[in-house]
C-alpha positions in Angstrom: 97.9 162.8 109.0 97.7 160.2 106.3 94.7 158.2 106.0 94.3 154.7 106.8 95.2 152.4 103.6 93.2 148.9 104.4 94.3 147.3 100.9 98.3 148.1 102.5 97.3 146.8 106.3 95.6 143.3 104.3 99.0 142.6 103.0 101.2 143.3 105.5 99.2 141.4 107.9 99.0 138.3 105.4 102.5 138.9 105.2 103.3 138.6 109.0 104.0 142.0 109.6 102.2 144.8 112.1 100.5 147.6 110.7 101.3 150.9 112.2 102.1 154.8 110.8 100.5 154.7 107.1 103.6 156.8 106.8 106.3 153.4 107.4 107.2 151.2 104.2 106.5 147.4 104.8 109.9 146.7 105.5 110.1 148.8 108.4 107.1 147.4 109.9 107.9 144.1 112.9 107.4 141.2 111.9 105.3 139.5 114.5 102.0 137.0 114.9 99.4 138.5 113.1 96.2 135.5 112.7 94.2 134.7 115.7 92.8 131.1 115.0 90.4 129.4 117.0 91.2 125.4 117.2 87.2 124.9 116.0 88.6 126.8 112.6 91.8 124.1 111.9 90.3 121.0 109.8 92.3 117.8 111.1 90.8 115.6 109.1 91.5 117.6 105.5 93.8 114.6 104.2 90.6 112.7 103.6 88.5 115.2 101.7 88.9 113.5 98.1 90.8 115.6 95.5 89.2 113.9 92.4 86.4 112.0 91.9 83.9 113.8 94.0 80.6 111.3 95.2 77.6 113.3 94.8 76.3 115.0 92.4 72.3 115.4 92.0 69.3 115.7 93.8 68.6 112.1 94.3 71.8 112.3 96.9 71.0 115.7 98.5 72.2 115.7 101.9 74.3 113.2 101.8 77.5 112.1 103.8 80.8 111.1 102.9 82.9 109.1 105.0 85.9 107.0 104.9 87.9 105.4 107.5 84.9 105.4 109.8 84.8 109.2 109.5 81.8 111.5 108.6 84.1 114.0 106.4 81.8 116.3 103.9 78.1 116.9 103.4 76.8 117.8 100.1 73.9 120.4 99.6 72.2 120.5 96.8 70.5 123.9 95.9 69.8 124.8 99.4 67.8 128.5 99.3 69.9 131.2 100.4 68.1 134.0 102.2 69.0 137.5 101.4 69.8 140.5 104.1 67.6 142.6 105.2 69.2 145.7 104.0 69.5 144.8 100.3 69.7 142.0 97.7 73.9 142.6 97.5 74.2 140.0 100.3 72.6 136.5 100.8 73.6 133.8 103.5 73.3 130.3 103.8 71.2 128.9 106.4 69.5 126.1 107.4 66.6 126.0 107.6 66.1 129.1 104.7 64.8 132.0 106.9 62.4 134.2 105.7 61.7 135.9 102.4 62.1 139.5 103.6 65.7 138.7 104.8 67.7 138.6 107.8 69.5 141.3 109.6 73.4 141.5 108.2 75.3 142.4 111.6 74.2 139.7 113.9 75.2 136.2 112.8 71.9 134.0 112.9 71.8 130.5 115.0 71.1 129.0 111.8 73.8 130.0 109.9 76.2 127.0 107.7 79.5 127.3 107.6 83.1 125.5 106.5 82.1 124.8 102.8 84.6 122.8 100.4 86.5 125.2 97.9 88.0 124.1 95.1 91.4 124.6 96.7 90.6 120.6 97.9 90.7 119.4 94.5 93.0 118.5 91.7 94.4 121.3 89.3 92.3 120.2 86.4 89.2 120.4 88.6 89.8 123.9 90.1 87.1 125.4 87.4 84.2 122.6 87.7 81.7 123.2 89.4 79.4 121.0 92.0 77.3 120.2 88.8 79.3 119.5 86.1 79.1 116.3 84.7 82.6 115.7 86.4 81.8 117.7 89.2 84.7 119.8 91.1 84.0 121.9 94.5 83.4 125.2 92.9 80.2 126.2 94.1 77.0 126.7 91.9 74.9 129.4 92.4 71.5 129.4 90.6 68.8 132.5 90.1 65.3 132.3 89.5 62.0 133.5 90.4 60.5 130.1 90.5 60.4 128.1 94.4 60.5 125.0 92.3 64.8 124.1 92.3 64.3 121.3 89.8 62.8 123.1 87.2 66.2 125.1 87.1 68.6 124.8 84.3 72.0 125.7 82.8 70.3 129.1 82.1 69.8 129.9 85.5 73.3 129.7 86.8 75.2 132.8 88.3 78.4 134.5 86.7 81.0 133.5 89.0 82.4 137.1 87.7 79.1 138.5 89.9 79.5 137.9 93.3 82.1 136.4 95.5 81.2 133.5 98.3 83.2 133.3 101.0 83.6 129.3 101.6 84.3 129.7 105.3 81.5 132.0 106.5 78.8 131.2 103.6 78.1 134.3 102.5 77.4 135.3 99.0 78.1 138.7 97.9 77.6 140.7 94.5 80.4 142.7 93.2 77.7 145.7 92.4 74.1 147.0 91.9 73.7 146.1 88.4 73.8 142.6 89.1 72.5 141.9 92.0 69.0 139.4 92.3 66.2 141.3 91.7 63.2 141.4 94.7 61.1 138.6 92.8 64.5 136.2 92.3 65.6 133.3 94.8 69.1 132.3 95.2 70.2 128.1 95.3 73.2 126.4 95.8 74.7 123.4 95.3 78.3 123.0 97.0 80.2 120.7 99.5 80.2 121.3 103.3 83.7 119.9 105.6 81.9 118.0 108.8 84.8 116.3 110.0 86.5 116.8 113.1 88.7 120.1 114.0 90.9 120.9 116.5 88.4 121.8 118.9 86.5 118.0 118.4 89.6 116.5 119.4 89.8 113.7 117.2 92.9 114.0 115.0 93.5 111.7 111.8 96.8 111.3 109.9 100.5 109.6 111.0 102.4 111.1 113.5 106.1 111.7 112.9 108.7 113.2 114.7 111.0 115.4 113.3 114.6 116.7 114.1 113.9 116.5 118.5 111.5 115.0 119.8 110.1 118.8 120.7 107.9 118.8 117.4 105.4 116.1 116.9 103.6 116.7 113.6 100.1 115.2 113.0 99.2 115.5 109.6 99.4 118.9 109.2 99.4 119.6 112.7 102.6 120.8 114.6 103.1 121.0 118.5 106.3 122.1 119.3 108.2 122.3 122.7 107.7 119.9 125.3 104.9 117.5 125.5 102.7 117.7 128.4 100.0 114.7 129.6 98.4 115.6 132.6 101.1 115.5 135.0 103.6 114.2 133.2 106.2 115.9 130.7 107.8 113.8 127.1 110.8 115.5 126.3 114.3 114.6 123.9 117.7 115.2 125.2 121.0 113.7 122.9 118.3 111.3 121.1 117.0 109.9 124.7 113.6 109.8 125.0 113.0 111.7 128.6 109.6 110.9 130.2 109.5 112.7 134.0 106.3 111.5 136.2 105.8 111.2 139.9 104.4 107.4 139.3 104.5 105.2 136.8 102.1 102.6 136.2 102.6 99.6 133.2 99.4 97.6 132.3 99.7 94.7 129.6 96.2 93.4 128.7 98.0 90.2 127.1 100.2 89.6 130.1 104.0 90.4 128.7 106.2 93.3 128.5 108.8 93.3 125.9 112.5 95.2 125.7 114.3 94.8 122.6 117.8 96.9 121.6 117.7 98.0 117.9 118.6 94.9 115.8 115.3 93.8 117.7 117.4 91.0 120.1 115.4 90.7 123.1 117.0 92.2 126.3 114.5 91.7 128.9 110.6 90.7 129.1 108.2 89.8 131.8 106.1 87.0 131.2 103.3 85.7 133.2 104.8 87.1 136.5 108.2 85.8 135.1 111.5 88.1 134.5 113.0 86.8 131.4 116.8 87.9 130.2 117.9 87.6 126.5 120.6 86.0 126.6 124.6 86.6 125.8 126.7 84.7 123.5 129.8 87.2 124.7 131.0 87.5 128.0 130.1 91.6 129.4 132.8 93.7 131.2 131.9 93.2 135.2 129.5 95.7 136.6 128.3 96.1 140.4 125.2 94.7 140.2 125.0 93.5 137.3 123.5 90.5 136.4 123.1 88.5 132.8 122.2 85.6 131.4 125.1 83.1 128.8 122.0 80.8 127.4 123.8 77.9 128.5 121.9 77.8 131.6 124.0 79.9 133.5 124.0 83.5 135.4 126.9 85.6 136.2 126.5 88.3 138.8 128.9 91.3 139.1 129.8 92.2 142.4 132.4 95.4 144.1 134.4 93.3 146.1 136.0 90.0 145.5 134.2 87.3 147.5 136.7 85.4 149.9 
């Protein structure tokens, strides 16, 4: 029996295929859904996390918050203490408040663990090697050793070979690539980086224009897709042959400023209600008869269609 190949079953599953018999090629493994996201892990408000010209940058503005557009959208730590596991100094996590200096235990996740940091993914090309404190400052996260418990005293001297360890941005956990580099007992870890805080999926608040595209059966949000029907409640938004479909068992219109407009689409008014009033846009061209029907010439008169001729 062939041994289980985790390098092979990473890449097939990034490529949206199973992974089965070690013994199959890729191509004759399904293609099927392979990630399991949670809506607290999809960032709706990524549009607004600035690509250049990042806001922070020293200790004066530690733990400050950037907004726009009314929106809390990205915290900025500057060298927070990381606290190292338990087991070893290979691992260190960042948590707030720093735990204690004899570590935490590795297979638990603590309550006061940080998570959803900025990576330089966010920025500009030409910023996707500057770190968090460069003097033009990209989201590449610096990660500073020393024995000292004073952070200002730190220096250029001090900072960590990205080639040393790897952080994963999402979970905040710092890891070194092998013994002979890792922190010594006497050595603290800090780090200055940039932390998302806006809303998710999860939150419910959801920033960006929304399109449709091709049917009315995708509405696209930003980067956000829902597909299919729409469903509100009780009611259902559909397309059918470009027709907006909207299927409710009541329907209920509310105008706060007391009109209700219908226009056609060069924007000629068709009908209104006004102030308890029923208003028709008039006609300068006389309509084939209809049973029923009922329009307005703008010369003061109204012509009714009817099934029968009146005697």
């Amino acid at each position: 029996m062939a041994a289980l190949d985790k390098e092979k079953k990473s890449s097939r599953l990034l490529a949206s295929r199973r992974y089965t018999h070690e013994t199959l090629n890729a191509s004759q493994e399904s293609f099927t859904e392979v990630l399991d996201l949670g809506a607290s892990e999809i960032y709706t408000e990524a549009d607004l996390i600035p690509s250049s010209g990042l806001p922070f940058s020293g200790s004066s503005q530690i733990h400050s918050t950037y907004s726009t557009k009314g929106k809390s959208v990205m915290k900025y730590w500057y060298r927070q203490r990381l606290t190292k596991s338990n087991t070893n100094n290979e691992v260190w996590f960042f948590l707030d408040p720093t735990g204690s200096d004899s570590g935490i235990g590795a297979q638990l996740i603590s309550d006061d663990q940080t998570v959803n940091f900025i990576s330089p993914k966010y920025s500009i090309a030409g910023l996707a090697t500057s770190t968090t404190e460069d003097s033009t400052p990209g989201y590449l996260a610096t990660l500073l050793k020393s024995t000292s418990l004073d952070s200002s005293s730190l220096d250029g001297d001090d900072i960590v070979s990205t080639n040393d360890y790897t952080f994963d941005y999402k979970t905040g956990v710092v890891q070194f690539t092998n013994s002979s580099v890792d922190p010594g007992n006497s050595d603290y870890l800090y780090m200055t980086v940039y932390q998302y805080v806006g809303s998710t999926l999860a939150s419910g608040n959801i920033s960006g224009s929304a399109t449709s595209t091709g049917s009315f059966g995708r509405l696209e949000v930003g980067e956000l897709s829902i597909t299919d029907d729409l469903t509100y409640g009780s009611t259902n938004w559909n397309e059918s042959g470009g027709a907006l479909s909207v299927t409710g068992s009541d329907f209920f219109w509310k105008s706060t400023g007391g009109g209700f407009d219908i226009y056609d689409n060069s924007d000629a008014l068709m009908f209104k209600i006004e102030n308890k009033v029923a208003i028709l846009g008039a006609r300068t061209t006389t309509p084939t008869a209809t049973a029923g029907g009922i329009y307005y010439s703008g010369s003061d008169d109204f012509y009714f269609g009817y099934e029968n001729e009146v005697s």
